[in-house]
Every structure is written in structure tokens, then in C-alpha cells.
C-alpha positions in Angstrom: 152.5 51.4 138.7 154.1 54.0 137.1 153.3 53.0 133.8 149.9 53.0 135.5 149.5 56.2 136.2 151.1 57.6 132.7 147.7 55.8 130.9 145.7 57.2 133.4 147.1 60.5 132.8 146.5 60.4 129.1 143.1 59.1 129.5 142.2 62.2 131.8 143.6 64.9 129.2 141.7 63.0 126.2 138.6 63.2 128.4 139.0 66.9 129.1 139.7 67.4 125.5 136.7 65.6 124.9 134.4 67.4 127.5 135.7 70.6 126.3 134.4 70.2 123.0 131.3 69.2 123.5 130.7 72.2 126.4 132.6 74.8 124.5 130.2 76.2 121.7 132.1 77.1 118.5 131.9 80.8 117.3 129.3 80.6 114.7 128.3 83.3 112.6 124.9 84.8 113.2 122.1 85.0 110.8 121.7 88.1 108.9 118.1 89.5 107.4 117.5 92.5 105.1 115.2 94.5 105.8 114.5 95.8 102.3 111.4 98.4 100.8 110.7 102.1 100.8 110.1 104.5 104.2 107.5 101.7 105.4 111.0 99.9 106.0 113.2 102.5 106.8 111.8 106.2 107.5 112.2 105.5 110.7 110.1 101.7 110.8 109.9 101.2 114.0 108.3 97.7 113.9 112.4 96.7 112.9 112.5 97.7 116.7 109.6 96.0 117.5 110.5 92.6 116.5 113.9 92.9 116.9 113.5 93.0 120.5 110.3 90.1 120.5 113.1 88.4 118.8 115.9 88.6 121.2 113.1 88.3 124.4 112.1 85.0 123.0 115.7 83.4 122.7 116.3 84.6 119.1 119.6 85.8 119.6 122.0 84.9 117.4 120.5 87.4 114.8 122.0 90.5 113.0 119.6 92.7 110.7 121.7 94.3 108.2 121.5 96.7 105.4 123.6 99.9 104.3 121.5 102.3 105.8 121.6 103.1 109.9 118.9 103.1 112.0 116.2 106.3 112.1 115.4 106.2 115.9 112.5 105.3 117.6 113.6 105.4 120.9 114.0 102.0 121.4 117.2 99.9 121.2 117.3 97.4 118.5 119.6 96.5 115.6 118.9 99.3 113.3 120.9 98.7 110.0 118.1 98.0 107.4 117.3 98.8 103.5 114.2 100.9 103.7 114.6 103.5 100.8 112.1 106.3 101.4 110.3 107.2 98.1 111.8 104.3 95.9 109.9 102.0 93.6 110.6 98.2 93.8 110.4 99.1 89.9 113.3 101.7 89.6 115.4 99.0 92.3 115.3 95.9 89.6 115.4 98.2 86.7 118.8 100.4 88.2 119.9 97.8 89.3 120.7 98.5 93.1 119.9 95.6 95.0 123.1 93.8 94.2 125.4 95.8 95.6 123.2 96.5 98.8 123.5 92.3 98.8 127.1 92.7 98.6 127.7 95.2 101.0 126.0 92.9 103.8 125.4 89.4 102.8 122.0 88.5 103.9 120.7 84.9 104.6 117.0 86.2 104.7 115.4 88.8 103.4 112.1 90.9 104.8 110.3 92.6 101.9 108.1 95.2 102.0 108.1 96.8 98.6 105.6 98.7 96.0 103.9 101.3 98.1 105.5 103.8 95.9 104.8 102.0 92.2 101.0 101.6 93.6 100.9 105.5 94.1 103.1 105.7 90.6 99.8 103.8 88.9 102.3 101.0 87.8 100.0 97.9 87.0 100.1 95.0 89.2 101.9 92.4 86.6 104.8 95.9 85.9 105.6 95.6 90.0 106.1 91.7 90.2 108.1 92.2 87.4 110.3 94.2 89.3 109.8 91.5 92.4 111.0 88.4 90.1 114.3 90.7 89.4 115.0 91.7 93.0 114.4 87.6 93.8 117.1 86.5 91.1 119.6 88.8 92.4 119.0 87.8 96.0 119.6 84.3 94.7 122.5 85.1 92.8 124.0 86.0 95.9 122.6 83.6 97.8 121.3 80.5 96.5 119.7 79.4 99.5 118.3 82.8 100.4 114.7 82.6 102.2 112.4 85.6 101.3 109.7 86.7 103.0 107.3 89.1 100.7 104.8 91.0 102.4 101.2 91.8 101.4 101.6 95.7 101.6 99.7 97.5 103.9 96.9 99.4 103.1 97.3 102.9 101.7 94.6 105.6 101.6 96.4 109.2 100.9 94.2 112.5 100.6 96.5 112.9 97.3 95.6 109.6 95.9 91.5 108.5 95.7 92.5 105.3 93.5 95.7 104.1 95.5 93.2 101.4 98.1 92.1 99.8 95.4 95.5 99.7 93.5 97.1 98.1 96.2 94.2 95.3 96.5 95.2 94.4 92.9 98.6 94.2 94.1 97.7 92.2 97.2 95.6 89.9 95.3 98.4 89.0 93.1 101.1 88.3 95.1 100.6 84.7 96.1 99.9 83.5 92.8 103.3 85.2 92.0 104.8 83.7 95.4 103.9 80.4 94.3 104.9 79.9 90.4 108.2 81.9 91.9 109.5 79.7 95.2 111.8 77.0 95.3 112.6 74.2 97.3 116.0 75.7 98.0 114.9 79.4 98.2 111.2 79.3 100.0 109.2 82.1 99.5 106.7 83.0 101.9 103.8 85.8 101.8 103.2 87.6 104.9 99.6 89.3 104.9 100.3 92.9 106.4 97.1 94.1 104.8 94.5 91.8 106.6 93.5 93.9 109.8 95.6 97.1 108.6 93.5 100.2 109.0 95.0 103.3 107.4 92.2 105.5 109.6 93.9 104.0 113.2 97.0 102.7 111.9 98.8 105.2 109.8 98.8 109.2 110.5 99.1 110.0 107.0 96.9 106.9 105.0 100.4 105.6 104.3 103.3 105.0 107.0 102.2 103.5 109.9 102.0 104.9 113.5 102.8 103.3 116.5 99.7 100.6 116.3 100.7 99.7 112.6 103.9 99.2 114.0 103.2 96.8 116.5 100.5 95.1 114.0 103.1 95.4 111.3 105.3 93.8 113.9 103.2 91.0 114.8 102.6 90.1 111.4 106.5 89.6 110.7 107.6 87.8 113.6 106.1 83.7 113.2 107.4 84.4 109.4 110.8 85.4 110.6 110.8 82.7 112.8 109.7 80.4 110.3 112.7 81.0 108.2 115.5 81.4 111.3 115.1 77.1 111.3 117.6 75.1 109.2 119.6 78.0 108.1 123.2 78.0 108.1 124.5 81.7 108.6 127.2 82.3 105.5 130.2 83.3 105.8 131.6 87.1 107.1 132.7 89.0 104.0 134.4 92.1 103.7 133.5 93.7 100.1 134.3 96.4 98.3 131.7 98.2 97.0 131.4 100.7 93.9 128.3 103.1 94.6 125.9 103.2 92.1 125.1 106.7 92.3 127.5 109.5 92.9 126.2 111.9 95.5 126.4 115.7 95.3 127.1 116.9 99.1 126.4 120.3 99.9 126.4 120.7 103.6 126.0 123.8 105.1 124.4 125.2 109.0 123.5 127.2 111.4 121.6 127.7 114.8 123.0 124.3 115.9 122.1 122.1 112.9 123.3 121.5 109.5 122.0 120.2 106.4 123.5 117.7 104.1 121.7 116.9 100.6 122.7 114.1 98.0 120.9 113.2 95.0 120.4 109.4 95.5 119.1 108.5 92.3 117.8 110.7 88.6 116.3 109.1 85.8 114.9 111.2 82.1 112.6 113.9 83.8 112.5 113.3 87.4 115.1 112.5 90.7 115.2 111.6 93.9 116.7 114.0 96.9 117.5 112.8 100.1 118.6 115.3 103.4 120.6 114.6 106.5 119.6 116.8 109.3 122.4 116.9 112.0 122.3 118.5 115.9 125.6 120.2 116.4 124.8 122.1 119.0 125.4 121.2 122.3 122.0 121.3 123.5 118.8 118.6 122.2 116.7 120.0 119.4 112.9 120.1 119.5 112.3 121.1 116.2 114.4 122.1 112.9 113.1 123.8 109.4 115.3 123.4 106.1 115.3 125.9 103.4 116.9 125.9 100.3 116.5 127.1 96.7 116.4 125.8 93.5 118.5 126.8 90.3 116.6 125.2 87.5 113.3 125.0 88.1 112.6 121.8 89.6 110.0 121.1 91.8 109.2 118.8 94.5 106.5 115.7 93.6 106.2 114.1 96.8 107.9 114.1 100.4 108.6 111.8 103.5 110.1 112.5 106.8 109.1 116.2 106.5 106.3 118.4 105.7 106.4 120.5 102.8 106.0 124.0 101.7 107.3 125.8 98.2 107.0 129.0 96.5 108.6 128.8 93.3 111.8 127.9 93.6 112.3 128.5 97.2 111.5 125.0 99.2 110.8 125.0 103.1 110.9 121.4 104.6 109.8 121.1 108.4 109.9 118.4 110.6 107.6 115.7 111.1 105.8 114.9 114.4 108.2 112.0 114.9 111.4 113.4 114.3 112.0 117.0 115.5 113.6 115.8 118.6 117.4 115.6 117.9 119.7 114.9 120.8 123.3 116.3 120.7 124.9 114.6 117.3 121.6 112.5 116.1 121.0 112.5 112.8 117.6 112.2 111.1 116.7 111.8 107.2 114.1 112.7 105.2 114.0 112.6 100.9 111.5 113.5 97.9 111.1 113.0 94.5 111.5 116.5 92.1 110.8 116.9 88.2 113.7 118.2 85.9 114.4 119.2 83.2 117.4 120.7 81.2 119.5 120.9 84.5 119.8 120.1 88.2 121.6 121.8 89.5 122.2 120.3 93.7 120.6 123.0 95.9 122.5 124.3 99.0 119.9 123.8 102.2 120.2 125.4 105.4 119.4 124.3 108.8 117.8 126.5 111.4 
């Protein structure tokens, strides 16, 4: 009897063993996606919100969008982190050589990309852009060969400043899937996602560029059954903490007053022109509902083209206001905006204000 019992014992602990296993779900690592493109991505891209949170309502859970820049806002939320570069070109990425680092930094197992806005407005010709695309794709598969990539049909585009930019970026449009399919593998899928079809710069941008709260939500839409899509069969890799050498050294100058401050870095230069990006900060104690930036500059260079603010210079003195969607700083928020600038000779950082 008693030996009985001592089976019957043993039996019980292997069952609860086994029962614990299979009730116990293992810690598994969740799926990262990139978020990766110019200000349509990132300055602020609130259809990241938008989907981020269809993806979570709809069971999607086990999710982490990741990039090496932090959220912009939006009032909503969501996973922010994200690899929208206001103002860059998807040519300057491949061809200085960023995106492998920003891959290091966060280890992606899909990547959302909405890139070329800014080479369109640069006139770069279609075949110059995909180019750049086929560069930014090898790197994303050196990282990860079984990366899926999601490229999106750029929205529309119809700036005041630009008469020739629609029909650049139907070139663009119209050769993406050609590209998509002499460039996808069996291993590393790539899928076009048509953001342009149904896009109306007239009620879905407030500029004929970045989207407003409808483009969002069609901008949104249009991602979501893609993201989907690629969330099946993937198996998360592994949690990596790198070390990371910055490509660009940044020049701080951070300076304030009235409540805010305002923090400059030069993010990128090439022969002739550079980009600048700002950090405006609350430090007051008390929400902000509007901020101007002034600064001057030293060498004569002079701003090309703006985002997150609206512009006005007079020689060398530069005046940068808020935009409609991000003058309202609570106590400690942060907002961004950048611009391009011609150089030449020198370039010198300029000191802004805050006020």
C-alpha cells in the first residue's frame, strides 16, 4: 500500500509538471516594426497612433514599434518610438549610410516604409530613389535575413512651392511594384501598400504634403491588413543590447527663457547644404499654448525648406513659430521641428531662443 501511494504520488507531480507547461505560456519576445521615412512617419504621424491602437483593440498585442526617435504626441496613447526623419531623403539614408545603425539600435522584425516625399520634391528621378530603396532593403536584410518589408505607395503631394511634385510622385508610384517584384524574396516578402489610391492632398493634408487627421486615419487604414499580413509566421528575434556609434556628431546649443528652451543639433551636412533639427522644451511650470524660436546666423546660410514650424527670415535673423498642431506643450513635453539650410564656407551652429 505504501508503495502504492509513493507511485501515485509521483504520477500526480509529473501530471502537474505536465499541466503546468502546457497552461503556463513561455515569455516570448514580442515582435518589433520600424516605422521608417521622413515627417509623414515621424513629425508627429499620428496614424503610428492610429493603428497602434486598431492593433492592440483587435488582439494584436504582443507588438513593440521601435525606432531611435520618441514619439511627437498626438494625444493619443500608443507606442511611439519610430524612424520618421523630418526632411530626409530615402536617397541621402542609403547613400550616408544611416539605416544600419538605426537597425542596430532596435532590431526590427518588420519594417513600415514610407520614404521619398522629400527626393520627389528634390526632382530626383524615379530609377535614382529605388536606388536608394534596394540599399535601405539589403541593409535591413543584413540585419535580418528574414525581415518582412512593407513599402508604401507615397501619398499624394501637391505643395504651393512645387507645381511638378503630383506628377513626380505618380512616376514614383507607378514604379514601385515593378521594383517590389524583381526585389522580394521568398525569405524576405515585400509587399506594396497603395497609400496614394483615395489620398486627397485638398481634404487630407493641410499643407499638400503631411497629412491631417483624415489622412491619418486613411493612412491608417491603409497599413493595418499589411501589418497584419506580415505579424503571421514570424518569429520575434532575439533582445539585444548594442552599442551604437552615432553617425553624426551633434552641435548642442541650448539656451531659454519665458518657460521654454531651445536645443539645436545639426543632424546631417553634405557639400553645400545641411540639415537642422530643434527641440522645443516647456520648463515652466505652467502648459504652453504657443512658443516662437529666434536665432541668428553667422555665415550666411539660409533656410531651404521647414517642417514642424512655420517660417520667417530676414537675412540672417530666422524666426520659427509653431505649427497648428504643436503649440500646446504641457509641463516638460517636448516637440521637434528641423529644415534644410544652404552653406557655404562655414556653419557655424546658431544659438536659438525660446520665448
Amino acid at each position: 500500500m505504501r508503495k502504492t501511494s509513493g507511485a501515485l504520488a509521483a504520477f500526480l507531480a509529473l501530471a502537474a509538471v505536465v499541466m503546468f507547461l502546457n497552461t503556463v505560456p513561455a515569455s516570448a519576445a514580442a515582435i518589433r516594426i520600424m516605422p521608417l521615412g521622413d515627417s509623414i512617419t515621424g513629425s508627429p504621424g499620428c496614424w503610428r497612433a492610429l493603428l497602434w491602437n486598431r492593433l492592440q483593440s483587435t488582439g494584436y498585442t504582443d507588438i513593440d514599434f521601435v525606432g531611435t526617435l520618441p514619439p511627437q504626441g498626438c494625444g493619443v496613447a500608443h507606442d511611439g518610438d519610430n524612424e520618421g526623419h523630418g526632411g530626409y531623403l530615402a536617397t541621402n539614408v542609403a547613400n550616408q549610410n544611416l539605416l544600419p545603425g538605426w537597425l542596430s539600435a532596435t532590431r526590427p522584425d518588420v519594417v513600415m516604409m514610407h520614404f521619398g516625399t522629400n527626393d520627389v520634391w528634390s526632382n530626383l528621378a524615379p530609377a535614382t530613389i529605388l536606388g536608394a530603396y534596394t540599399t535601405l532593403v539589403n541593409q535591413m536584410r543584413a540585419s535580418n535575413p528574414a525581415m518582412k518589408i512593407l513599402v508604401a505607395k507615397i501619398i499624394p503631394m501637391n505643395p504651393s512651392s512645387c507645381a511638378e511634385c503630383a506628377q513626380r510622385v505618380v512616376n514614383l508610384n507607378n514604379a514601385i511594384p515593378a521594383w517590389a517584384a524583381s526585389t522580394t524574396t521568398a525569405q524576405s516578402p515585400i509587399t506594396v501598400v497603395d497609400q496614394w489610391t483615395g489620398f486627397s492632398t485638398a481634404t487630407d493634408t493641410y499643407d499638400g504634403v503631411h497629412p491631417n487627421a483624415s489622412g491619418d486615419q486613411k493612412m491608417s487604414d491603409k497599413w493595418y491588413p499589411a501589418v497584419v499580413s506580415a505579424l503571421s509566421g514570424i518569429t520575434p528575434t532575439p533582445t539585444v543590447t548594442p552599442t551604437v556609434t552615432p553617425t553624426v556628431t551633434p552641435t548642442v546649443t541650448p539656451t531659454g527663457g519665458g518657460g521654454c528652451t531651445a536645443t539645436y543639433k545639426n543632424t546631417g551636412q553634405w557639400q553645400g547644404g545641411f540639415q537642422g533639427e530643434v527641440t522645443v522644451r516647456n520648463t515652466g511650470t505652467a502648459p504652453v499654448t504657443g512658443w516662437t524660436v529666434r536665432w541668428r546666423f553667422a555665415d550666411g546660410q539660409q533656410v531651404t525648406q521647414i517642417w514642424g514650424g512655420t517660417l520667417s527670415a530676414s537675412g540672417a535673423d530666422v524666426t520659427v513659430r509653431n505649427a497648428s498642431w504643436n503649440g500646446s506643450l504641457a509641463p516638460g513635453a517636448t516637440t521637434t521641428f528641423g529644415f534644410l539650410a544652404s552653406w557655404n564656407g562655414a556653419n557655424t551652429a546658431p544659438a536659438p531662443s525660446c520665448s
